[in-house]
C-alpha positions as CSV (number, residue, x, y, z in Angstrom):
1,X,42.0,13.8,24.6
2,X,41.2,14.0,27.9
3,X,37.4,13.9,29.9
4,X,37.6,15.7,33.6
5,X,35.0,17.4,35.6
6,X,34.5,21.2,34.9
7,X,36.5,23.5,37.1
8,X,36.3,27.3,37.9
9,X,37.4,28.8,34.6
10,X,35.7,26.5,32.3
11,X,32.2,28.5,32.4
12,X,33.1,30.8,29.5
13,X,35.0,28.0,27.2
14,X,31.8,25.9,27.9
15,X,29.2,28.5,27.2
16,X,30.9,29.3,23.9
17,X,31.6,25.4,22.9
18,X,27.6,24.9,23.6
19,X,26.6,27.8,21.4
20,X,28.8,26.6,18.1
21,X,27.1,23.0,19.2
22,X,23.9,24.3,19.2
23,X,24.2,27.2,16.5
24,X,22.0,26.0,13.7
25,X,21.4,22.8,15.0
26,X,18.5,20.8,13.3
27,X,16.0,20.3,16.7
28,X,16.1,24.2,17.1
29,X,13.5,25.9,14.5
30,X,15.2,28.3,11.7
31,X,16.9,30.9,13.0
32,X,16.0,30.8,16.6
33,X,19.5,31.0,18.6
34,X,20.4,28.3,21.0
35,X,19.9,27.9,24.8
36,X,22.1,25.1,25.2
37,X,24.4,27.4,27.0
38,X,22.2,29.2,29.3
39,X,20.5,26.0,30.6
40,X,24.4,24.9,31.7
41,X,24.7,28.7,33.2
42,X,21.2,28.6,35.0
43,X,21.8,25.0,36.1
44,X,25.2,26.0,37.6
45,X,24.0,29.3,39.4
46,X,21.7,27.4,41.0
47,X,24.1,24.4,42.3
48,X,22.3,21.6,40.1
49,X,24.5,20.0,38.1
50,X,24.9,16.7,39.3
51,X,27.8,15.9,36.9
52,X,29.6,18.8,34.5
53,X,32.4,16.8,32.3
54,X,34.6,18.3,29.8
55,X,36.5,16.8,27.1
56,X,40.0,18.4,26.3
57,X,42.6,18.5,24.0
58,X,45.6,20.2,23.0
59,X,44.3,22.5,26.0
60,X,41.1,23.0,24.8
61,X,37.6,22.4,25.5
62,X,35.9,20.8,22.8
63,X,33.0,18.7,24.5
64,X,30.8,19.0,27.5
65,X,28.4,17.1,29.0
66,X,25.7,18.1,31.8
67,X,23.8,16.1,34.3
68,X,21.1,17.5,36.6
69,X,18.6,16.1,39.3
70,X,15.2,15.7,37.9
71,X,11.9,13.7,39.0
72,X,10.2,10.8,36.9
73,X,6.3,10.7,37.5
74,X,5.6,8.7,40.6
75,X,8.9,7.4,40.7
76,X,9.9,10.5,42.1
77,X,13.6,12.0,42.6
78,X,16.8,9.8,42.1
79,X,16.7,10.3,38.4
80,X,19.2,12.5,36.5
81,X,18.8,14.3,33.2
82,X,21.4,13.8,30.6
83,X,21.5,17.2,28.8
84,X,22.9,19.2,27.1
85,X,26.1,17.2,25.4
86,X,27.6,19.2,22.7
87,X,30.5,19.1,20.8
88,X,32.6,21.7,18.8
89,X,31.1,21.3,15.0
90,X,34.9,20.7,13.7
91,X,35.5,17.7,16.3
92,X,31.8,16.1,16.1
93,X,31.8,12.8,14.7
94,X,35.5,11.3,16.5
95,X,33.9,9.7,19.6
96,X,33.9,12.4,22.3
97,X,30.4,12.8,22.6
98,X,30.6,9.0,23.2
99,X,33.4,8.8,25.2
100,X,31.3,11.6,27.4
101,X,28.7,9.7,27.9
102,X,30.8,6.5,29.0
103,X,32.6,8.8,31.6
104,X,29.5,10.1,32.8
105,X,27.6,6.4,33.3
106,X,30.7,4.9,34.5
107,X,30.6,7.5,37.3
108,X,27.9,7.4,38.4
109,X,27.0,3.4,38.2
110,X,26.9,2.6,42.3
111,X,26.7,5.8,43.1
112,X,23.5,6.5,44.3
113,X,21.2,7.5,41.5
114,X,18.1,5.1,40.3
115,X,18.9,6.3,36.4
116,X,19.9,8.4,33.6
117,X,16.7,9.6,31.5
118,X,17.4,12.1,28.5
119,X,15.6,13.5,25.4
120,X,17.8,12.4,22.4
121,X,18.8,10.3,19.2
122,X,17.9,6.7,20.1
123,X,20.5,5.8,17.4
124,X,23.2,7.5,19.3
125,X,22.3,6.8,22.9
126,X,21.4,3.3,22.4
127,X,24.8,2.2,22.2
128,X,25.0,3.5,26.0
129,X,21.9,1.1,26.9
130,X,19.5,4.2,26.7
131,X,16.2,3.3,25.5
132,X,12.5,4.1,25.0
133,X,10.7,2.5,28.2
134,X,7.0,2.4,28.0
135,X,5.5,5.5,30.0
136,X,8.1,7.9,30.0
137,X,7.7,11.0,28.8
138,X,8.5,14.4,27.6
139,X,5.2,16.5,27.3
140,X,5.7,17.4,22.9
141,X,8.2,15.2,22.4
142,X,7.6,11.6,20.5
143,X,8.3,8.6,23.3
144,X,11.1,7.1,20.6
145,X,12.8,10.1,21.7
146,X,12.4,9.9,25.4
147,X,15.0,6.8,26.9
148,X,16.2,6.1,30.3
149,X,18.8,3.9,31.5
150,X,18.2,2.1,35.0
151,X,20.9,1.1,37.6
152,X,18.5,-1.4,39.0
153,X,14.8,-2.7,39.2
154,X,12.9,0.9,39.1
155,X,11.4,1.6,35.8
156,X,10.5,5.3,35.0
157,X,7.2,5.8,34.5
158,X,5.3,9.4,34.2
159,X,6.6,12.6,32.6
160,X,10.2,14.0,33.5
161,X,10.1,17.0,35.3
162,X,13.5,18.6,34.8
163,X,15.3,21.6,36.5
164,X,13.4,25.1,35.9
165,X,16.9,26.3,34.0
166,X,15.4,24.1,31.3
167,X,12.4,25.9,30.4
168,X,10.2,23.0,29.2
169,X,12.8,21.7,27.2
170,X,15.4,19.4,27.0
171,X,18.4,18.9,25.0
């Protein structure tokens, strides 16, 4: 397996990748179909995704990881959101999610941005150093659920305000 930024070409293999991710998935409410993929499309269109990785192998996409400028209370911009990272359903489970995220922080470490903040399994994400920090927020999401990471001193405090492409939500 392989991790590389997304390239033209990559929009439809993506789209379809976070849809079978996403399809069914326990943080969506029964039935309702997932956005997963038109948050990537909107956050494209408008030229903010910070970071678009895909993981490949045997030629195929079968992981994908997004990261977009968003705005931490008073802290203001310098943060980026972590969201949406999906998986194919047959590959979940052997580390590319991980190995995503890895790729992603290793990245962007030194590179300019204050921190990584994200909505997600504190289980899964704490291995990464992610973490509740107190006063972050999601507005309707419990703060065990909200973590940042920090590339120095500034601790993010206040709600995230994400890209519009998110709709109030993030994944």
């Amino acid at each position: 397996m392989g991790i590389r930024t997304e390239r033209p070409g990559d929009e439809t293999p993506i789209a379809r990748l976070l849809y079978a991710a996403f399809h069914n998935h326990p943080q969506h409410p029964p039935g309702a179909e997932p956005v997963e993929h038109e948050i990537v499309a909107r956050l494209r269109a408008d030229a903010a995704l910070a970071l678009s990785l895909v993981a490949e192998a045997d030629g195929d996409i079968v992981g994908h990881l997004a990261l977009s400028p968003a705005r931490v209370g008073a802290s203001g911009p310098g943060w980026l959101l972590l969201g949406p990272l999906g998986v194919l359903p047959a590959r979940q489970g052997q580390g590319i999610g991980s190995a995503l995220v890895r790729q992603a922080l290793g990245r962007l470490a030194g590179t300019g941005p204050t921190g990584v903040v994200l909505v997600g399994d504190p289980g899964f994400y704490g291995r990464f150093g992610f973490a509740a920090v107190p006063g972050l927020g999601w507005p309707g999401v419990p703060q065990r659920y909200v973590l940042a990471v920090s590339f120095g001193q500034i601790r993010p405090v206040g709600d995230i305000v994400a890209h519009a492409a998110f709709g109030g939500a993030a994944s």
